[in-house]
C-alpha positions in Angstrom: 48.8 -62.7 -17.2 49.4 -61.7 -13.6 51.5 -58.7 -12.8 52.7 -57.0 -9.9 52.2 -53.5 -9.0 54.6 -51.8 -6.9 54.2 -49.4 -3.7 57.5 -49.4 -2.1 60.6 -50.8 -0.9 61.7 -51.4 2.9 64.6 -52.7 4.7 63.2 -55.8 6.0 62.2 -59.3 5.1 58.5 -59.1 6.3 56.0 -56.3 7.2 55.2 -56.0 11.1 51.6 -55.3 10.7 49.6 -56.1 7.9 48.6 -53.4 5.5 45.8 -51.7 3.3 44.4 -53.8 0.1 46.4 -52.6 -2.8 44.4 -52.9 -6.3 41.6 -54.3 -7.2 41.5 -55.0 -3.2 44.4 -57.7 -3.7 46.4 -57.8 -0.8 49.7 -56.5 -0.4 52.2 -58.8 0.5 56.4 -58.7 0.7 58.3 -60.2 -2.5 62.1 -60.8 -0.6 65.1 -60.0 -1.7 67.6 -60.7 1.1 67.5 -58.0 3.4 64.9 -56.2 1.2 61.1 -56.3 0.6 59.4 -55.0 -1.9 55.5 -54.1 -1.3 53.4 -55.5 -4.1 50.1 -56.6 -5.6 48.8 -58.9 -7.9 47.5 -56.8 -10.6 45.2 -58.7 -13.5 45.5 -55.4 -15.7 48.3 -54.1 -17.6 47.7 -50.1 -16.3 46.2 -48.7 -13.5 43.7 -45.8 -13.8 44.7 -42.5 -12.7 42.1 -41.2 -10.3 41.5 -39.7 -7.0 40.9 -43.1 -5.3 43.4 -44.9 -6.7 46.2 -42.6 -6.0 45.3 -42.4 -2.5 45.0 -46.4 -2.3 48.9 -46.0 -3.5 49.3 -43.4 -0.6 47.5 -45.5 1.7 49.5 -48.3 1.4 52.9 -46.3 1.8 51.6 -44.6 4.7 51.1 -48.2 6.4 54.6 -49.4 5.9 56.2 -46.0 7.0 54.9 -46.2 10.5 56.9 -49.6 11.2 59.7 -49.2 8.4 62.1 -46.5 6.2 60.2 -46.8 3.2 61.7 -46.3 -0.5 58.6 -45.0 -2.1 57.5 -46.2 -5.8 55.6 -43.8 -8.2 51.9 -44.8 -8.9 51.6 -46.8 -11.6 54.6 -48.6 -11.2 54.3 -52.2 -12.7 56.4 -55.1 -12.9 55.8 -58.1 -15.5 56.3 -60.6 -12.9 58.8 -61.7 -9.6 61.5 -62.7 -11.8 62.2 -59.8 -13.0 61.8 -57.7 -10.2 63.9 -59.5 -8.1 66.8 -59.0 -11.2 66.7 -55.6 -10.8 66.2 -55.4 -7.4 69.6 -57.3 -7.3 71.1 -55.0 -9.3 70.2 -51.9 -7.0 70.7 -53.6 -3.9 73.6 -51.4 -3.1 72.2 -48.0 -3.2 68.6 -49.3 -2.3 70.5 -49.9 1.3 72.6 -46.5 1.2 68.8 -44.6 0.5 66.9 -46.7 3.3 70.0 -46.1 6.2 69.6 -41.6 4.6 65.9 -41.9 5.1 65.5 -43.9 8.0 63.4 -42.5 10.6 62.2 -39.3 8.3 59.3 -38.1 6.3 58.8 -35.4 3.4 56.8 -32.2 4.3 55.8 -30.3 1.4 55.6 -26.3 2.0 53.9 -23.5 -0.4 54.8 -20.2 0.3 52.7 -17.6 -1.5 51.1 -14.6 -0.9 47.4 -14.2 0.5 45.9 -11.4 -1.7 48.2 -11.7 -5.2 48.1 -7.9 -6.7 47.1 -7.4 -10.2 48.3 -4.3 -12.3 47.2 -3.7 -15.8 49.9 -2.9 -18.0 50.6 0.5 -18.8 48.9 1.9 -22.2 51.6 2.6 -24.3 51.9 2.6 -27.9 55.4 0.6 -27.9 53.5 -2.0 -26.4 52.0 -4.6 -28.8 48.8 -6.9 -27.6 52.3 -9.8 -27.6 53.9 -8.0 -25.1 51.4 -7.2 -23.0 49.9 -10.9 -23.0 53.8 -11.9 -21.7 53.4 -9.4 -19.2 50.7 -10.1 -17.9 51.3 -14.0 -18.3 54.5 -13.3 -16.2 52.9 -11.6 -13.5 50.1 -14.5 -13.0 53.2 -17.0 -13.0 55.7 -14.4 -10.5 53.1 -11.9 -9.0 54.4 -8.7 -9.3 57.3 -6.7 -7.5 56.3 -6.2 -4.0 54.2 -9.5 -4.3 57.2 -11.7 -4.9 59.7 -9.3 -2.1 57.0 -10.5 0.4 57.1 -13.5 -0.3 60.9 -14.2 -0.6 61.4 -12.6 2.9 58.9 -14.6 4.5 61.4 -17.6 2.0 64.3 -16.7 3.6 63.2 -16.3 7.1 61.5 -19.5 6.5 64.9 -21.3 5.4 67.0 -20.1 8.2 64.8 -20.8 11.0 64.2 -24.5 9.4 67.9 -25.3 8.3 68.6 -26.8 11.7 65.8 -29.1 12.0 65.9 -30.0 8.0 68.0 -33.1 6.9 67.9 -32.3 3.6 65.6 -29.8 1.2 65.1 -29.1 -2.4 64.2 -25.4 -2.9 63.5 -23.5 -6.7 66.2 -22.2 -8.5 64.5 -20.2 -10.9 64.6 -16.5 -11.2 62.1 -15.4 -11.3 60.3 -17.9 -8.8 56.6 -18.9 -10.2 54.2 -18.9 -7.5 53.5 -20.1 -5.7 57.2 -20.8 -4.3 57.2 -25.2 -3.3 59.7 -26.9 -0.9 60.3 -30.2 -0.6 61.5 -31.1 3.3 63.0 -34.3 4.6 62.5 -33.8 9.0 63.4 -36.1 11.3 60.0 -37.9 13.0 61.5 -36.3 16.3 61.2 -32.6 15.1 57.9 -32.4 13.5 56.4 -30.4 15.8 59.5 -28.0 16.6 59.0 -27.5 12.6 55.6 -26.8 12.2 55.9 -24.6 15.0 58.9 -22.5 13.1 56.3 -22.3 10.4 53.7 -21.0 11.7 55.9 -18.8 14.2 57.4 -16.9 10.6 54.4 -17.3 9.0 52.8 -15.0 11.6 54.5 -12.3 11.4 53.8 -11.5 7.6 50.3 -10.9 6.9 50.3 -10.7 3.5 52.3 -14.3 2.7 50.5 -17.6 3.5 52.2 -20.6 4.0 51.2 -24.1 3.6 52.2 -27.6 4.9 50.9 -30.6 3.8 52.2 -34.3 4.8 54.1 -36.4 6.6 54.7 -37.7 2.9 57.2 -40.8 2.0 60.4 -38.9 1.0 59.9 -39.1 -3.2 62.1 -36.0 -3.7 64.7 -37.7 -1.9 65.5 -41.2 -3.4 67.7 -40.3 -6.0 67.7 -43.0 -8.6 66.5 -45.9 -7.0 63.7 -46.7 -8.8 62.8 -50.1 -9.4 60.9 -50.9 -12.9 60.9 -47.0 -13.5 62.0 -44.2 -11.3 59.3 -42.8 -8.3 
């Protein structure tokens, strides 16, 4: 039985350039629904093995389509039991498909890590209150949150960060925990135009903190950002 595996989903009814073998080195190819396209492979297996080179064949392919196309990315591992039924619930989605593609059109996801470059460790305090329990959680917290002046750092280098980026971000996800486990990750969606203007910011904050190191990594297809319009399982 042939099935399809799934990369991602663009606004178009054809690909302008052709694109990276998928699995197996099948080709990829454009299964239309209307306005939309869905990048796929046959696939002979039922799974796809999670390694290294496969995730970045899934990467690779993605990376293709975003430099022509907004590109509604697919979690690896995605697979659909055949056309028919992708096209079903492709059908079904249509409307927020479009609303996601016109949000993310001409952006890309930047990952940042924000953390600090030489992590302090304190042994607990002896103390006969304290039982081997409690000083495993204390230490385990420390690991996980760094300790006082380790995590001030690097929330001041956070905050500087966020206000020098909130004019060039279109959208961000942030933690919400408290306390933040380090390192502290950010999921940005940038505009193509301001890359460079960002990255710049970065490193410009970045600099002027030489305990806290920060991190970029990407342009990435915009996963944190597509809500719920997975097709045949969320990205």
């Amino acid at each position: 039985m042939t099935r399809l595996y799934i990369y991602g989903i663009v606004g178009a009814t054809s690909f302008a350039d052709p694109l990276p073998a998928g699995h197996e080195e099948a080709p990829v190819f454009a299964l239309v629904s209307d306005e939309l396209a869905v990048a796929v492979s046959c696939l002979e297996r039922a799974t796809v093995e999670v390694s290294g080179a496969n995730v970045w064949r899934h990467e690779k392919v993605l990376s293709a389509l975003m430099a022509r196309h907004a590109v509604l990315p697919v979690r690896f591992g995605t697979i659909a039991a055949g056309a028919a039924e992708l096209l079903e619930d492709i059908g079904k989605r249509r409307g927020q498909l479009l609303k996601d593609l016109a949000r993310l059109e001409g952006k890309v996801e930047i990952a940042l890590r924000i953390l600090a470059k030489h992590p302090e460790t304190t042994a607990p305090q002896a103390d006969a209150a304290i039982t081997l329990g409690t000083a495993y959680l204390l230490a385990r917290r420390q690991s996980l949150c760094g300790t006082d002046a380790t995590r001030l750092s690097v929330q001041e280098v956070s905050r500087a960060i966020r206000a020098g980026l909130d004019p060039l971000l279109a959208e961000s996800v942030w933690p919400t925990d408290e306390p933040q486990v380090l390192p502290i990750r950010v999921s940005c969606l940038v505009k193509r135009g301001d890359l460079a203007r960002f990255l710049q910011t970065v490193d410009d904050i970045a600099a002027c903190n030489s305990d806290t190191r920060v991190t970029c990594t990407g342009p990435w297809a915009p996963y944190s950002f597509v809500g719920q319009s997975g097709v045949a399982g969320e990205p």
